[in-house]
C-alpha positions in Angstrom: -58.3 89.8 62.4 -57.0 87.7 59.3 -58.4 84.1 59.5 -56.0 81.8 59.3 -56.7 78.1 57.8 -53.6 76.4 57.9 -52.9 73.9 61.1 -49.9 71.9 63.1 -48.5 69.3 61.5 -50.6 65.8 61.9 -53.5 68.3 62.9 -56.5 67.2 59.8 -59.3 68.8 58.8 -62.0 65.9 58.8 -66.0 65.0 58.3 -66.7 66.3 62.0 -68.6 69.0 63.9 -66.5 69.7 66.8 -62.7 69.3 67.3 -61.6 66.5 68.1 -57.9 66.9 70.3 -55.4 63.8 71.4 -54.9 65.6 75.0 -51.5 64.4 76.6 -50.8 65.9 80.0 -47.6 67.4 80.7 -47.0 66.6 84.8 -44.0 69.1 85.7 -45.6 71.9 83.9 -49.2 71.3 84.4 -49.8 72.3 80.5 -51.6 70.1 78.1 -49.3 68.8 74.7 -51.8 69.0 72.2 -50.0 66.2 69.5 -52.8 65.2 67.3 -56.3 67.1 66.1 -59.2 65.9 63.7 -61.0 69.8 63.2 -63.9 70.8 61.0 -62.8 71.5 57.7 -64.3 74.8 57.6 -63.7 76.3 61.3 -60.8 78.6 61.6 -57.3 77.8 63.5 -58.3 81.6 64.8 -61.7 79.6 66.4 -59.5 76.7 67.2 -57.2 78.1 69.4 -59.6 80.1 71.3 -61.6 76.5 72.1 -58.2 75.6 73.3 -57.8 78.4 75.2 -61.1 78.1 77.3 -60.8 74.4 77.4 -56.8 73.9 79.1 -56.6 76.4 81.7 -52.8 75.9 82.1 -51.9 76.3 78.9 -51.0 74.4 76.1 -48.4 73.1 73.6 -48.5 72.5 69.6 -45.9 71.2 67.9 -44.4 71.6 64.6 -46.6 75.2 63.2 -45.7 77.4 60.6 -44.6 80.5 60.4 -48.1 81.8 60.6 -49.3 79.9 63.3 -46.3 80.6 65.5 -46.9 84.4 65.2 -50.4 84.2 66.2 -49.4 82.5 69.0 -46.9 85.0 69.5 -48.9 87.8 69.5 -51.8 86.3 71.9 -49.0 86.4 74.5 -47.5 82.5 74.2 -43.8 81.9 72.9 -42.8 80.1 70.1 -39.5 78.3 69.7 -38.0 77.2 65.9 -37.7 73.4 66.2 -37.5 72.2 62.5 -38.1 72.4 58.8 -40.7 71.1 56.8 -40.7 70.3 53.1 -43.3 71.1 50.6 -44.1 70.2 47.1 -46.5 72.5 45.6 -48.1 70.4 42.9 -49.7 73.4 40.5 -46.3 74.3 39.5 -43.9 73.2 36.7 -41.7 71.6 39.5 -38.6 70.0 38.2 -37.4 66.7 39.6 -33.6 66.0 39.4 -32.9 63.3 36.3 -30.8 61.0 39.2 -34.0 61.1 41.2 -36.1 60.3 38.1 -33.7 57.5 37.3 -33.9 55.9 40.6 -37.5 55.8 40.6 -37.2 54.0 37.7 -35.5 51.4 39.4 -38.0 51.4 41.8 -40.7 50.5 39.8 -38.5 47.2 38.5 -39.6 45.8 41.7 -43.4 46.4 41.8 -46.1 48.8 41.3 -47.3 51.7 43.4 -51.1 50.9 44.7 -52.9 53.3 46.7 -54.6 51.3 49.8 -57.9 51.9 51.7 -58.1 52.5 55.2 -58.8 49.5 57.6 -57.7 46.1 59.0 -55.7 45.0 56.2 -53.9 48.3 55.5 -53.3 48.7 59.2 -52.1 45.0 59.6 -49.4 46.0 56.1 -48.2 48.9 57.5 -47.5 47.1 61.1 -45.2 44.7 59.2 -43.7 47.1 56.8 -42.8 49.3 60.1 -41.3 46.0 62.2 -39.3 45.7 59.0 -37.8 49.0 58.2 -34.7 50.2 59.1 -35.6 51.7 62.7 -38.5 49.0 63.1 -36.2 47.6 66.1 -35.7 51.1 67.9 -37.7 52.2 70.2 -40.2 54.8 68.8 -41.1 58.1 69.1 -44.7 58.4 70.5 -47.0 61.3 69.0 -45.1 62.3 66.4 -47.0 61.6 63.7 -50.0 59.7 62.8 -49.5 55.7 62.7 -52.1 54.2 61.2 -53.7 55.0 58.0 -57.3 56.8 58.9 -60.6 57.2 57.2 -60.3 60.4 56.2 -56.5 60.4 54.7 -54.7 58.5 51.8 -52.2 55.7 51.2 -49.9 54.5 48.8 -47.7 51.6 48.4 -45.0 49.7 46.5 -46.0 46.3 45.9 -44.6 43.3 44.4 -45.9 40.6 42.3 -46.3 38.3 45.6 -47.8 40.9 47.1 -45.4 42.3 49.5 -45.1 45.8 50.3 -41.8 47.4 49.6 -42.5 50.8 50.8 -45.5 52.7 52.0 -46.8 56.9 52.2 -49.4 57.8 54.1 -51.1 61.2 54.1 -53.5 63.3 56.1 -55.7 66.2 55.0 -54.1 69.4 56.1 -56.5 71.4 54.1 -59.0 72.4 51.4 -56.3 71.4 48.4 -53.1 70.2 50.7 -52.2 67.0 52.1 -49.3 65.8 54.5 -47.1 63.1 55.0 -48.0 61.0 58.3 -45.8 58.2 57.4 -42.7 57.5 55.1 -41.8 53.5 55.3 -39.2 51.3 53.6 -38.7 47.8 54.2 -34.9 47.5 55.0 -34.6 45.0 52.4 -36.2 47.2 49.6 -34.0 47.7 46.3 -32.7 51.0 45.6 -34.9 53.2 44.1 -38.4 51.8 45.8 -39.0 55.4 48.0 -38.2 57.3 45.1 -40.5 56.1 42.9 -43.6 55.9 45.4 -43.2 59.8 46.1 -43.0 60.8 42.2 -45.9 58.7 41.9 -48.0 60.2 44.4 -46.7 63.5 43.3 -48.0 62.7 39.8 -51.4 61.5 41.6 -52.1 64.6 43.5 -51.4 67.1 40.9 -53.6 65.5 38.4 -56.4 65.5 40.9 -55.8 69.3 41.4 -54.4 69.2 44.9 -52.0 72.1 45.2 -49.6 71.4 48.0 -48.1 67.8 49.7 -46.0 68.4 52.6 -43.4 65.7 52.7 -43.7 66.6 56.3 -40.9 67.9 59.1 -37.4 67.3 60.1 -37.1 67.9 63.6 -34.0 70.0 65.0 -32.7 70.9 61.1 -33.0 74.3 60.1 -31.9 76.6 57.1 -28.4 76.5 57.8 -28.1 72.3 57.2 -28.9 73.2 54.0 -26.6 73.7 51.0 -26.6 77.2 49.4 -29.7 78.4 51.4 -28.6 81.1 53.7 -30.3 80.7 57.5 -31.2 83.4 59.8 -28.1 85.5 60.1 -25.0 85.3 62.6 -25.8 84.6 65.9 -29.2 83.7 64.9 -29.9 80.9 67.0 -27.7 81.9 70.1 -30.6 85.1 69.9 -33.1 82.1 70.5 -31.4 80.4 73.3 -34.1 77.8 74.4 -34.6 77.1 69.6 -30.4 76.7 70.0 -30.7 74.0 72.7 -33.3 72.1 71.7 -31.9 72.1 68.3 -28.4 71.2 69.4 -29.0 68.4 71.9 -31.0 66.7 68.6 -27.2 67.2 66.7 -25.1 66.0 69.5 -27.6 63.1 69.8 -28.1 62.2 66.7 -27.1 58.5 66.5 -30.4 58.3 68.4 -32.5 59.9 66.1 -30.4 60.5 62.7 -32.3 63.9 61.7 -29.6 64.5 58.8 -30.5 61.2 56.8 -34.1 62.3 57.2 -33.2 66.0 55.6 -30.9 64.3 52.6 -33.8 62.2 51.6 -36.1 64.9 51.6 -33.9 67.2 49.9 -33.5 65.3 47.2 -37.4 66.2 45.7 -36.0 69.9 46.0 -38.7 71.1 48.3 -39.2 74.7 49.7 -38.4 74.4 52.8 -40.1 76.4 55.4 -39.7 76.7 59.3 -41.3 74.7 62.3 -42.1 75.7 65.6 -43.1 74.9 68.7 -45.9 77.0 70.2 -46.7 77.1 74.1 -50.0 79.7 75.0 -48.4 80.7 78.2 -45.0 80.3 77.0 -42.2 77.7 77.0 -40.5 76.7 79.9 -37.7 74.5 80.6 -39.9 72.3 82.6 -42.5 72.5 79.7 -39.5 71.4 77.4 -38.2 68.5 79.9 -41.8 67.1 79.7 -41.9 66.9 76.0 -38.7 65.1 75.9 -40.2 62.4 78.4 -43.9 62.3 77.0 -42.8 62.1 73.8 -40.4 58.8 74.4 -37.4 60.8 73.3 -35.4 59.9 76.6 -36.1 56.4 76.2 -34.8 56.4 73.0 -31.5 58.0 73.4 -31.0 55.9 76.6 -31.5 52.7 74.2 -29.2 53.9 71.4 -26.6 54.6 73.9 -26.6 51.5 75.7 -26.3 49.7 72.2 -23.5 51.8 71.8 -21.7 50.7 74.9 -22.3 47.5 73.9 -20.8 47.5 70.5 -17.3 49.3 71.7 
């Protein structure tokens, strides 16, 4: 069997000797959501799995997995659904940044200098503001998406002023031997133009001199190839062939003045990334009442009920 290294997204290898799993239970199905994993660096997703296997008797779900992933799940009898896109820098190549992204990050850096920060109290207390003040920092939020705090064992980097404020902030988790991913992407709503910019060409410039070979700017739930231009997706009728892929996807487009995934894939696209496809993985399969539980556990209800009702209020 081919051993395969890579992991979900906001899954990191860290400095310990057994896995370590954020366990949240899903009620209607009886599965376990399995959002968030600290895993030996050197141990196997193959070795992994089958822990996982042995430990939730009814099954479990992993979000966001690559291609790979999702067709060893596949193939060990689970289901795997296409839920998103994630964008990746590799760093040992002569990758070419656009001029007009170049220039803005130039702007960026009128404003401040990029830092990287250590993990603790004060980073954690920075980040907590710079999150109240972003753009969505009043919206209700998403809960196990992603990693919120900045950890031992990952990085950070942020945009600073002279006074010390933080303009923007990046945070990044170890996804393996030589890549990294992006846990966090904050902007203070009042930043100048430019700030975000510059903090990921920085970083970019950071990682490959250190010999990293791959930062994953992380995924963008319910896009897939077709959003984007001159990239041809998976074919007519593609996701009406994955019916349960097509309606997850589509109630994320229909909703999206809750959760604007499109902004989230412009900004991304804009470091011309490869993209590659996300899935969502169940052991036993994917069921409706497997999907329904996702929406609730993971706060996405709440959230659409709170943008609509601001909505209403602002006819």
């Amino acid at each position: 069997m081919t051993t395969l290294n890579s992991l979900p997204l906001s899954w990191a290898r860290a400095r310990v000797v057994e896995p370590q799993f954020t366990v949240v239970r899903l009620p209607l199905s009886g599965a376990a959501w399995i959002p968030v994993a600290d895993v030996p660096f050197h141990m196997p997703f193959n070795v992994i799995y089958n822990r996982l296997a042995e430990l939730q008797g009814n099954g479990f779900v992993l979000q966001l997995c690559n291609r790979a992933l999702s067709r060893f799940v596949t193939r060990r009898g689970g289901q795997a659904l296409q839920v998103g896109l994630e964008a990746v820098l590799p760093l040992q190549k002569d990758h070419q940044f656009k001029p007009s992204v170049e220039a803005l990050a130039r702007r960026g850096l009128r404003h401040g200098r990029v830092r990287e920060v250590l993990a603790g109290p004060n980073s954690d207390g920075a980040l907590a503001r710079l999150a109240a003040a972003s753009r969505h920092g009043r919206k209700p939020q998403l809960a196990f998406a992603y990693r919120t705090r900045l950890e031992s064992g990952g990085r950070g980097f942020a945009l600073v002023t002279s006074g010390g404020d933080w303009l923007g902030a990046v945070t990044l988790s170890r996804a393996s031997q030589t890549g990294l991913h992006t846990e966090l992407l904050l902007r203070h709503r009042a930043a100048p133009v430019g700030v975000m910019e510059a903090l990921v060409l920085h970083v970019f410039s950071v990682l490959q001199a250190e010999g990293w070979t791959q930062w994953s700017l992380g995924g963008v739930p319910f896009a897939s190839m077709d959003d984007l231009p001159g990239v041809k997706g998976g074919g007519p009728g593609y996701r009406q062939r994955l019916q349960k892929s097509h309606v997850v996807n589509q109630a994320g487009r229909t909703l999206k003045f809750a959760y604007n995934y499109r902004g989230l894939l412009n900004f991304k696209a804009k470091f011309t990334p490869r993209w590659e496809p996300l899935f969502l993985c169940g052991s036993r399969g994917l069921s409706w009442a497997m999907l329904f539980d996702l929406a609730h556990k993971s706060r996405y209800f709440h959230l659409v009920g709170r943008q609509a009702h601001n909505r209403m209020l602002n006819i």
